[in-house]
C-alpha positions as CSV (number, residue, x, y, z in Angstrom):
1,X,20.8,24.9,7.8
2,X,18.9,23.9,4.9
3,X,18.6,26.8,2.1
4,X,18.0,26.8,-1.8
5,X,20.6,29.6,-2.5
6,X,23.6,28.0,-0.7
7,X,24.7,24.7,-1.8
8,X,27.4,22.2,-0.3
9,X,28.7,19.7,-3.0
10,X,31.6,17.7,-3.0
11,X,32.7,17.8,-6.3
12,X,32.0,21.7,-6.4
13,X,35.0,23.6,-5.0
14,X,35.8,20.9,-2.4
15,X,32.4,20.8,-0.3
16,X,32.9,24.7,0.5
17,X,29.1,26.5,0.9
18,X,28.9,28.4,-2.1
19,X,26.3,30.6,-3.6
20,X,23.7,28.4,-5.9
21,X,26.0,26.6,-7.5
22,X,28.0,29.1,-9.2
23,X,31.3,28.5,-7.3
24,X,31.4,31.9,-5.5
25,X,32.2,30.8,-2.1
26,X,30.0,31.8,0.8
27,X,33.1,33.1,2.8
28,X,34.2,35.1,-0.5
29,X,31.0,37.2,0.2
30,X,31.1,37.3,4.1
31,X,34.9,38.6,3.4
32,X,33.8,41.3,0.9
33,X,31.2,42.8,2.8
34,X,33.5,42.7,5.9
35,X,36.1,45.0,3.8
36,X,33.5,47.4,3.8
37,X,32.1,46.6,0.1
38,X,28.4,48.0,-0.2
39,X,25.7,45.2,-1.6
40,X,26.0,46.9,-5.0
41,X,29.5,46.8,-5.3
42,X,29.4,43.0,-4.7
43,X,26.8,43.0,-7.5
44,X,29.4,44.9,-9.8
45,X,32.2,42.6,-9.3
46,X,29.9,39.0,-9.0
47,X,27.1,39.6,-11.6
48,X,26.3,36.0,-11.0
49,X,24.6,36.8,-7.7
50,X,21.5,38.1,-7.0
51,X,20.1,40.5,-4.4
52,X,18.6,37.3,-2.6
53,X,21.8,35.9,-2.5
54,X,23.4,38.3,-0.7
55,X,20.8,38.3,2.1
56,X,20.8,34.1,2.4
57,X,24.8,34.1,2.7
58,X,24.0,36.1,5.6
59,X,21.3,34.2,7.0
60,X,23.8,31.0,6.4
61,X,26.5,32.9,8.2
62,X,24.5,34.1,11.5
63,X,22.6,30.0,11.5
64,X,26.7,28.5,11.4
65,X,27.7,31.3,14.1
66,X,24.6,30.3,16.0
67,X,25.0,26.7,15.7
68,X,26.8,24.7,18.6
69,X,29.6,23.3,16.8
70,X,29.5,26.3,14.7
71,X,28.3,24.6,11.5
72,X,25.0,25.0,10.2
């Protein structure tokens, strides 16, 4: 799945998805919000990322669960 807020290098923390760039792993998010953090408490703790962001790690999330091999 193609997006401009999640970005797969490999010299960026191994070729994990992360968040535009700014090394904050997609499955860092997807783990917070599964803990039961609220969107604004990610914001506290990641001032980094945007609203946006939050949304298109989901998006990236549901396309890789959705996916046949399950990666985007």
């Amino acid at each position: 799945m193609a997006t401009s807020k999640i970005t797969v290098r490999a010299d960026q923390m191994g070729g994990v998805p992360c968040v535009r760039g700014v090394r904050i792993p997609v499955a860092t998010v997807i783990g917070l919000l599964a803990q039961g953090m609220t969107h604004q408490q990610i914001l506290g703790e990641y001032p980094d990322l945007e609203p946006e962001d939050l949304l298109e790690v989901l998006r990236f999330a549901a396309a890789a669960d959705a996916s046949p091999a399950g990666n985007p």
